[in-house]
N, C-alpha and C positions, 0 to 999 in steps of 0.2 A: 579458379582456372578457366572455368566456363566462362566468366563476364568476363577475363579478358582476352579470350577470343574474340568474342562477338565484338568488344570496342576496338579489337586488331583490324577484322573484318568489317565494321560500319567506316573506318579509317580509311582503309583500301579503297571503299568503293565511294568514299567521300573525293576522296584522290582524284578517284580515275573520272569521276563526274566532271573535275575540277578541268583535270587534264584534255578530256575532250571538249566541254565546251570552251577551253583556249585554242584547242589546233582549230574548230570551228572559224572560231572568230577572226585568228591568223590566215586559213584558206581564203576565206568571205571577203576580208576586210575592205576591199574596193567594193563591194556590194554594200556592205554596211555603210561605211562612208557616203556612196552616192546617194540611199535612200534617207540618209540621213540628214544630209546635205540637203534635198529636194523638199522636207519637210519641214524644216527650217527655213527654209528660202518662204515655202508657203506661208507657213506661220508668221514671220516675218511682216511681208505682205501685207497678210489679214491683221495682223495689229496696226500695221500704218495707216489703214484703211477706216479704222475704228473712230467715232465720233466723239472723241474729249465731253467729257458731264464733269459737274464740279459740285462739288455738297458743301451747302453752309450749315453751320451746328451754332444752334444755339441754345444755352444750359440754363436750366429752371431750377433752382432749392426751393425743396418745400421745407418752408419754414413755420409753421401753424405758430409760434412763440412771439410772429411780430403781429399776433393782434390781442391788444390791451385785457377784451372780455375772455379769455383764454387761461384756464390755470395751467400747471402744469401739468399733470396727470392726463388734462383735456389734450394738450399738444402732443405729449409723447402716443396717446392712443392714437392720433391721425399720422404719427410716423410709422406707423405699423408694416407691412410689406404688403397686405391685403389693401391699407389705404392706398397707399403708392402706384401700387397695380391700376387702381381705381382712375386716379389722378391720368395717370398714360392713357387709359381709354379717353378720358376725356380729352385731353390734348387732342389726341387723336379723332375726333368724335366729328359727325358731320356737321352738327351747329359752329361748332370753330372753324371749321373749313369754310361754312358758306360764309362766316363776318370776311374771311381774309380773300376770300374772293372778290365780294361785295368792297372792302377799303383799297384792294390796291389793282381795282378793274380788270381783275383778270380775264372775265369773261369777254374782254376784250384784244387780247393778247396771243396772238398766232398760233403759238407752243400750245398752247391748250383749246383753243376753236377748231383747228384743223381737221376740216371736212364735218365740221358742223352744220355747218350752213347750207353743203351741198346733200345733205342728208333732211333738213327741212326740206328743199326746192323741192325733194324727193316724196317728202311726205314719211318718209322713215320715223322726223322726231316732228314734237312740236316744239313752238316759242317756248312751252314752260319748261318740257323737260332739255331744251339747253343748256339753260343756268344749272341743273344738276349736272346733264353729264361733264360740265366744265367741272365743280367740285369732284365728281369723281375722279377727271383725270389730275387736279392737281392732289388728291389724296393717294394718289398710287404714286404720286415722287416724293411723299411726306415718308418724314417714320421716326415712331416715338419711342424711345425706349428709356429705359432705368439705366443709368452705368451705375455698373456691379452692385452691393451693395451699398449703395450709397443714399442720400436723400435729395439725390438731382438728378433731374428728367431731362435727354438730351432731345432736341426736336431737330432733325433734319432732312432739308429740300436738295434733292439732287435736280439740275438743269445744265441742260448746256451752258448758258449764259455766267458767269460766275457771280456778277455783282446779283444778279435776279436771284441765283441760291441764296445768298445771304439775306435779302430784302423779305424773301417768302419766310424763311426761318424766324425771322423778328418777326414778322407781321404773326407767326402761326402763337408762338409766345406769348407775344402782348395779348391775342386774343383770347388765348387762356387763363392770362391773369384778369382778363375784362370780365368773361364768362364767371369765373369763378366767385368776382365781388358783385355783381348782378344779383346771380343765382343767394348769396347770403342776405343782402338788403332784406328779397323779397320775403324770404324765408323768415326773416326776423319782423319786420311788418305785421302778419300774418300772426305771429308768434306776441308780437305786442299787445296785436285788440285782443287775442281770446285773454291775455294772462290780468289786462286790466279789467276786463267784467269780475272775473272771480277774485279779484282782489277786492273788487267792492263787496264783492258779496262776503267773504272772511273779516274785514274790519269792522261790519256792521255783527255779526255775530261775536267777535271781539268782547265789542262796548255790550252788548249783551249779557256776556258771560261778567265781565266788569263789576257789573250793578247788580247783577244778583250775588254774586261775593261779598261787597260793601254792602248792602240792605242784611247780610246774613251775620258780616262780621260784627256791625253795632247793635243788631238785637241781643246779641250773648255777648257783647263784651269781650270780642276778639279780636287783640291788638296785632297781630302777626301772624304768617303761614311760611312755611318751609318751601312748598309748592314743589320746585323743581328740584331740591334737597330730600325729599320724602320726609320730610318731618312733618310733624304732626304742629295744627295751627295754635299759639301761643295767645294765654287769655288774663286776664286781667290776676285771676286767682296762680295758674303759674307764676307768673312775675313776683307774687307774695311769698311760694313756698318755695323758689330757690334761694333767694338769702338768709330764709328763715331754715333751711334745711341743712345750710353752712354752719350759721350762728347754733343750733343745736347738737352739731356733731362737736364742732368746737367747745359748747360746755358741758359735754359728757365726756370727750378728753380732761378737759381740766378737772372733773368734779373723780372722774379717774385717779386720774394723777394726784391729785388730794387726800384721795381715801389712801391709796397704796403707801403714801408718804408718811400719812399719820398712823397706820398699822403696822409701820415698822422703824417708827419711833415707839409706840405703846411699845410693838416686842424686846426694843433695848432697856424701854425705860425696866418693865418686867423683871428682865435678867439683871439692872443694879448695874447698867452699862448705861449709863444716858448720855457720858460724853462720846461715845461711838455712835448718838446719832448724826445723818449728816446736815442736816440744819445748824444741826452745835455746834459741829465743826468747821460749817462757812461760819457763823457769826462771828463775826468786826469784833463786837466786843467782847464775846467768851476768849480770840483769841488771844485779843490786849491785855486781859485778865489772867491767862498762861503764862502770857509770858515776863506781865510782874511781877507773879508766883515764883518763875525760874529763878529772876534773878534775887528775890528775897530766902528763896534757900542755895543759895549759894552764900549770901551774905550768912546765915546762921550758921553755916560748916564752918567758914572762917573763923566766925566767932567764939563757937564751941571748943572751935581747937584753940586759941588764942586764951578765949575767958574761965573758958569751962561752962556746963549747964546751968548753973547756979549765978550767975553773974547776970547783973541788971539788965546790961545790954543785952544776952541773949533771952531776956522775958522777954524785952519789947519787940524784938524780932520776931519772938514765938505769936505772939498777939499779933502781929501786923499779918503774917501769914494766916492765921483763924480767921480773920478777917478779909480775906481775898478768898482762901474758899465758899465762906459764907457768900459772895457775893457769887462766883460762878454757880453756885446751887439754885438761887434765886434765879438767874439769868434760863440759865438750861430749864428752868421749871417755864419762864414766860415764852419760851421757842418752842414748846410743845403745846402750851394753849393758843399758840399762835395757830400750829398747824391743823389743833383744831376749829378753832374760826373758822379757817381758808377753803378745810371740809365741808362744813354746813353749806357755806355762803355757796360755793360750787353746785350744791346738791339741789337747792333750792331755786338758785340760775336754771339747771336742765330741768327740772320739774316743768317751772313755767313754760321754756320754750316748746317742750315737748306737747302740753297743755294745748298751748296754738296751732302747733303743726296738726294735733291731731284734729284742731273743730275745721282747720284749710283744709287736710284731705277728704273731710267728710261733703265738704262742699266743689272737691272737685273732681265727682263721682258724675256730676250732670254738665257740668265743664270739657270733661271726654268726650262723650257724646257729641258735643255740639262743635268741637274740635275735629273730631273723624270727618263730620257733613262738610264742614269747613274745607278742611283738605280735598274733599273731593272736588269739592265746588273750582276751589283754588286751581287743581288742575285741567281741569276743562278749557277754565282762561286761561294757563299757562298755555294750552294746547293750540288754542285758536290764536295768538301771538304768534307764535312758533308757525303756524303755517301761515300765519300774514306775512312775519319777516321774510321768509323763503320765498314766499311768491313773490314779494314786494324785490327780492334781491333779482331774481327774473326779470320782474320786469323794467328795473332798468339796464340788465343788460340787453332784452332785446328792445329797449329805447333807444339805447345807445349803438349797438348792433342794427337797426336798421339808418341811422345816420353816419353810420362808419363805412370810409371806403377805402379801408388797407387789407391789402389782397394778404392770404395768407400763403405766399409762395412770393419769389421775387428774381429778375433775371442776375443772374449772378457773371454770364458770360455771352454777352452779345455775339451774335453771326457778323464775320468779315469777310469779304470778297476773298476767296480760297484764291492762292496763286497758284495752288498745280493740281490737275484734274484730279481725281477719285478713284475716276475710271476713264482709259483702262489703266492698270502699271504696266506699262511698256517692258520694261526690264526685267521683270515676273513674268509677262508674257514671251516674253523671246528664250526666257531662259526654259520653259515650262515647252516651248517649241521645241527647243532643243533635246530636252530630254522626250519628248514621244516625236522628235525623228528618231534618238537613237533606240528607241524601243519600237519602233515603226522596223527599225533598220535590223534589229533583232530577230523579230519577228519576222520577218521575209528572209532571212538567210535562216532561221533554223524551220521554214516549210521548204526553204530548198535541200535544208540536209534530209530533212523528212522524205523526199522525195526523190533522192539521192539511194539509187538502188547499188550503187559500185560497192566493192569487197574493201576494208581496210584492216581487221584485225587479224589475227593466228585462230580465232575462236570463226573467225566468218571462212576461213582455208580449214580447219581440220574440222567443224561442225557440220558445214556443208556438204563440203567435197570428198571428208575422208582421206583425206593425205595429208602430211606433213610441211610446214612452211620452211620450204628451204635455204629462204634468203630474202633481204629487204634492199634494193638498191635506190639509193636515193635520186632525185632529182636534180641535174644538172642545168638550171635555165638560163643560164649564162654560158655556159659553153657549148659550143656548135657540134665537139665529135668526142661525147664523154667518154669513147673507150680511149683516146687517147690520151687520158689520164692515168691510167696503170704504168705508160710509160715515164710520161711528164714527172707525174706526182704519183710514185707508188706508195706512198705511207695516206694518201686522203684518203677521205671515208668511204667513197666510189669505189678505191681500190681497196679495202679491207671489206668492206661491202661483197664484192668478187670472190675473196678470198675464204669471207664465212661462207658464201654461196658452196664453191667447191669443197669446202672440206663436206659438208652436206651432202654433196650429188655423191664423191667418192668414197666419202667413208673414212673416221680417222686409224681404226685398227681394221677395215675390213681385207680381208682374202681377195675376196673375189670385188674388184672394182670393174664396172661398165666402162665398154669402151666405146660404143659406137652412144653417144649420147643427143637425143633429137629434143629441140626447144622447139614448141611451138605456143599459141595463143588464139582463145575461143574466135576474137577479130583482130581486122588491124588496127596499124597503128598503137600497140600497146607496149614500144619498146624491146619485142622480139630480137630483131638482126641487131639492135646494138648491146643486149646482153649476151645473146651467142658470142661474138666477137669478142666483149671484154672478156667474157668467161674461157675461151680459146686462148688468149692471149696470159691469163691467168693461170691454165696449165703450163703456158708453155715456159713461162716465167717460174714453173716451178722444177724446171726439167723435164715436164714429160712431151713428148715427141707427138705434136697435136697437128691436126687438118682443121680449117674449118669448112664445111662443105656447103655453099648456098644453093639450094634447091627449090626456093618461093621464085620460081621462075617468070613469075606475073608481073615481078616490080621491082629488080634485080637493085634491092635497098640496097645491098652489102658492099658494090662497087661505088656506090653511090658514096656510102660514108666512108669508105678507104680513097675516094677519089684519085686513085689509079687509073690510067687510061684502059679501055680496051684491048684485049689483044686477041690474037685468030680463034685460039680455043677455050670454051668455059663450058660451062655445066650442060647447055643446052646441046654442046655442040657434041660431049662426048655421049649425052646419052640418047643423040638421033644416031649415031654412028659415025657424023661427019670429021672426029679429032678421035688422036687415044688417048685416055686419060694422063700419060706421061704428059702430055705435051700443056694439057689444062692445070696442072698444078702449079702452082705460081711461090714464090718465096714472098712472104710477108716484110722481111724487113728485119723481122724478130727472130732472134735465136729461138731454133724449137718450131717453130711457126710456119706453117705454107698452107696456102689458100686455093679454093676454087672458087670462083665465081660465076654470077651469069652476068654477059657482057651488055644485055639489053633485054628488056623485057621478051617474053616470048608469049605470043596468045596466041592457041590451036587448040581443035579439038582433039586431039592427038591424047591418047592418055599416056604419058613417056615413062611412068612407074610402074604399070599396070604390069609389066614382064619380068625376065630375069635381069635384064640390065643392071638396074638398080644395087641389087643381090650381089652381082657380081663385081660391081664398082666396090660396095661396101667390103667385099671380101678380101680383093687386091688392097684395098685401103688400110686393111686391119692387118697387115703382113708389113706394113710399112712403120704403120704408125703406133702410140699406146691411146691415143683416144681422139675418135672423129667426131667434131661436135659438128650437128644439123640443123642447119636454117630453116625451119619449116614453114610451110603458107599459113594463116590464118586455115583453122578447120569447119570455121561456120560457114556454109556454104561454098563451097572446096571441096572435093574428093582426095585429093593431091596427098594433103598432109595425114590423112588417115592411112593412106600407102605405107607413105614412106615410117611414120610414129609403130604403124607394127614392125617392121627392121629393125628398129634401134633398143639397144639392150636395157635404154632408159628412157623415159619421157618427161621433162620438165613443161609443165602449163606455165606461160609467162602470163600476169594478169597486172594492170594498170590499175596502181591503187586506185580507191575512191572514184572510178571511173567505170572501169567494166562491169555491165549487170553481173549479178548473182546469176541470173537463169541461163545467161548465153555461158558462162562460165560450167555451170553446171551440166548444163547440155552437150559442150564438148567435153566434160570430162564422162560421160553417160556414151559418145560414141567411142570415144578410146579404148574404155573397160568392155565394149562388144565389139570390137577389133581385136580382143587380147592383148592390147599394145600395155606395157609396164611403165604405169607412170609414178615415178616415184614419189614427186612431191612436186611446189610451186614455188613460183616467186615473183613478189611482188616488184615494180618496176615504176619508176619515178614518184616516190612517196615521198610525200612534202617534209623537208628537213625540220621543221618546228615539228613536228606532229612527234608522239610518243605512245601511238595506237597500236601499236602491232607488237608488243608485250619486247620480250629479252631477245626477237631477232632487231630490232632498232633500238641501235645505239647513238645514235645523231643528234643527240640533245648539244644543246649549247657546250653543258659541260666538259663533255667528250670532244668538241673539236679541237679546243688548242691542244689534247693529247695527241691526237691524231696527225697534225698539222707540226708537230714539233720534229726538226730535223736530227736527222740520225748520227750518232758519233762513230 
């Protein structure tokens, strides 16, 4: 509930901010405008007046990849943002400024000599430092810079001259691509002679290392080295025992395989199982001899059943079969001494080889040795190669690098003669005038509000002064006699304006309403006599039976805005004694309404209040009427209206919005309250109808007029 008061309240006076600095602007606005106007005009001016310069650009890629000696790794490192950096200083850098000075004679060229010369006669410069200060002033119209992250350098010359901007920009370009392949020749020159001394000197230690390997490899017999493989150097006696180390595994496999094949034939033969060895069982012919077996008992069942056992035919059968077992018996007997042959022979194979291998490894027990030295030796020369080729790779790159002249960087977008200046932008400028006139124009109207001591809210009437605001009458600047508005037009806001006034002065339930009611204002001029008048006119329009009585005898306003003729008696006249008050009361016109006036100013020192007269007019008046409203003088230096303000049973302070100080306000309200005079409250008088300052007694806004304005049924 708390937070949304306070956002009710930050609202409010977000509002009211809003709100006043619009009436500001609405009062001001011919102020605003003119200084606005004036600044602009200036600004204006000053752009037309401004000297056209024109920039040529022209764009540089660094491209490190268009030269040949360059790997990749090498080029992406010179893309770097550090190299780039680099690359701009130098663009930038004085040695490229003085080639372009030096190619395209600037130092002879007006734009950049001016007052050089008279600065020698002077003795200020010398001949030498001419030529510099000329590159310095063409280096203060240069400027190099990187676009964004990119890998191209923008170089650009601003000159008045257009085609000369463009010509400087190429020349500054080109001589950084000039600088840049210079600068590598020499470097790589330089870079040649040291790398060819110490190339001679590693070839020679090369051939050194060379010849001491070869003298070491043919004293022991050492065909090979590993070197840069880390193996070990290869000798006459290794080359013996690797295929002799093969051929020995190989016939301890077979002599293997031999034995295990003939130990398990012995275990079938053993068991009285021989045809379940599996030699028997491949055998071609054991198995030819199966299967004439088969079909010879087959042939003897037939027979048997056919002859019976005893029949010739089944002898010979029986014999033919005795005689094919016989023969698988013999058979399976010679596949077992076969396999033992294949044993021995096997056995005796790996004996020998074993025999050899073993007198090789005894011999190349001093073969290692001379292997290890070998290898060492080997890599030494490997070593001294290895930094030959490398240097030898140097140095024909910077052979070749100091004969090369491709720039690494290349113009990718040549400077053109600019068709339209740089500077200034006219149209940026006029507009950028415009806005600081109207901030110019700002500014000067809110130190005149600052400065601006006149009253305009209910909070500056009842803070100040202590009384109540009893009415806001608006400003009528278009018409000449605005009380004649309540008649004209009694539904405007002038005349409802009047009518909140009076319900105010008399009260809407009160008893006891004031009759003798006296309007005055701390000065003139504040719209006084023409709110008496409307407000006179506003009783009387309500029925009550009004006078209005003009007493500012100094300036007799009231006949002035009635523009009625003069006639024998008015104010002045009844109260020297020269008329009776019968004869000075005048009919207004209006029902309800009769008037006195003064017929022409009066100036004496005379004080005409100072007695009972006064007392007594007001007394016959109040037996007439239900309410005399009083004209009063201005009280700021005046005696007058102090008189007449103690008589009257009410006092209205009329005060000129935003016009009349605070302190003259104040101060007439300070001599009233020590007069005793009852002043009830104020009202403000010609407040600007835009304005929405003065809280729930103005209603004048836009919105409310066509209410106001709409005719009655």
């Amino acid at each position: 509930m708390k937070v949304s008061t306070n956002v009710a309240n930050y609202e409010a006076r977000l509002s009211d901010v809003l709100r006043t600095a619009r009436d500001v602007v609405r009062r001001r606005l011919l102020t605003l405008l003119i200084v606005a106007g004036l600044v602009t005009v200036v600004g204006v001016f000053l752009t037309l007046r401004i000297t056209p310069v024109y920039t040529g650009v022209a764009r540089v890629q660094i491209d490190p990849t268009r030269n040949p000696l360059r790997s990749a790794n090498e080029a992406q490192a010179q893309l770097a943002s550090e190299a780039i950096e680099t690359e701009v200083s130098v663009a930038n850098s004085i040695a490229v400024a003085r080639t372009v000075v030096q190619r395209l004679s600037l130092d002879k060229d007006p734009e950049f000599t001016e007052g050089l010369d008279e600065a020698i006669a002077k003795g200020k410069l010398s001949r030498a430092g001419r030529f510099d200060a000329v590159v310095n002033k063409v280096r203060e119209q240069v400027s190099v810079s990187r676009e964004k992250l990119t890998y191209i350098i923008a170089v650009r010359f601003t000159s008045p001259d257009a085609s000369k901007a463009a010509r400087v920009a190429n020349a500054f370009a080109t001589a950084y691509l000039d600088a840049k392949v210079g600068s590598s020749i020499g470097t790589a020159e330089r870079q040649f002679a040291f790398f060819q001394k110490r190339l001679d000197e590693l070839g020679r230690e090369a051939r050194e290392a060379d010849a001491k390997v070869a003298q070491y490899r043919s004293q022991y017999g050492i065909l090979s080295g590993g070197g840069e493989q880390n193996q070990r150097q290869q000798t006459i006696i290794d080359q013996q025992i690797s295929p002799l180390a093969i051929q020995l595994a190989q016939a301890d496999a077979q002599a293997a395989k031999a034995r295990a094949d003939l130990a398990a034939a012995q275990a079938q033969v053993r068991s009285g199982r021989i045809d379940t060895v599996s030699d028997v069982l491949n055998s071609t012919t054991i198995q030819d001899l199966r299967s004439q077996r088969a079909q010879v008992l087959r042939a003897l069942g037939e027979i048997e059943d056919r002859y019976g056992p005893r029949h010739p035919e089944t002898a010979r059968v029986r014999d033919q079969l005795s005689q094919l077992d016989r023969q698988l018996r013999e058979e399976s007997a010679r596949v077992i001494r076969s396999l033992q042959s294949q044993a021995s022979s096997s056995a005796a194979m790996s004996g020998s080889l074993r025999s050899d291998m073993n007198a090789l490894e005894g011999k190349q027990v001093d073969s290692v040795r001379a292997s290890v030295i070998a290898d060492s030796l080997q890599r030494e020369a490997d070593s001294a190669h290895a930094a030959y080729d490398r240097l030898a790779q140097q140095v024909s790159e910077t052979r070749q690098a100091s004969q090369n002249s491709i720039a690494q960087a290349k113009i990718v977008d040549a400077a053109d003669a600019p068709q339209a200046p740089s500077w200034p932008n006219r149209p940026l400028l006029i507009l950028l005038s415009m806005l600081v006139g109207v901030g110019a124009g700002i500014a000067v109207i809110t130190v005149q509000e600052l400065m601006v001591s006149g009253m305009r809210s209910v909070e500056d009437v009842e803070g100040e002064l202590g009384v109540p605001l009893l009415g806001a009458i608006p400003a009528m600047r278009k018409v000449a006699r605005p009380a004649d508005l309540l008649i004209e037009k009694p539904t405007s806001q002038f005349a409802e304006a009047l009518r909140n006034a009076r319900a105010s002065i008399m009260g809407v339930k009160s008893d006891t309403k004031p009759r003798v009611i006296a309007l005055t204002s701390a000065m003139p001029s504040e719209g006084k006599t023409t709110t008496a008048l409307a407000l006179a006119r506003t009783m009387a329009m309500n029925g009550q039976r009004t006078i209005i009585l003009d007493v500012d005898v100094r300036r007799a306003q009231l006949r002035q805005i009635l523009g009625t003729p003069a006639t024998a008696a008015g104010t002045v006249e009844v109260l020297t004694g020269e008329a009776p008050l019968e004869q000075a009361i005048e009919a207004s016109g209006l029902e309800n309404l009769d008037q006195i006036v003064v017929n022409k100013p009066y100036f004496s020192s005379e004080n005409l209040f100072g007695n009972d007269v006064m007392p007594n007019i007001l007394e016959e008046l109040a037996a007439k009427y239900d309410v005399i409203v009083l004209d009063l003088p201005p009280l700021l230096g005046l005696a007058d209206g102090r008189f007449l303000a103690a008589l009257a049973d009410a006092v209205v302070m009329v005060i000129k919005w935003d016009a009349t100080p605070q302190h003259a306000v104040s101060s007439a309200m300070n001599s009233l309250r020590a007069d005793g005079s009852n002043v009830i409250g104020a009202i403000y008088t010609m407040v600007d109808q835009s304005s929405e300052s003065v809280g729930a007694y103005y209603y004048y806004s836009k919105k409310y007029s066509a209410y106001y304005n709409q005719p009655t049924s």
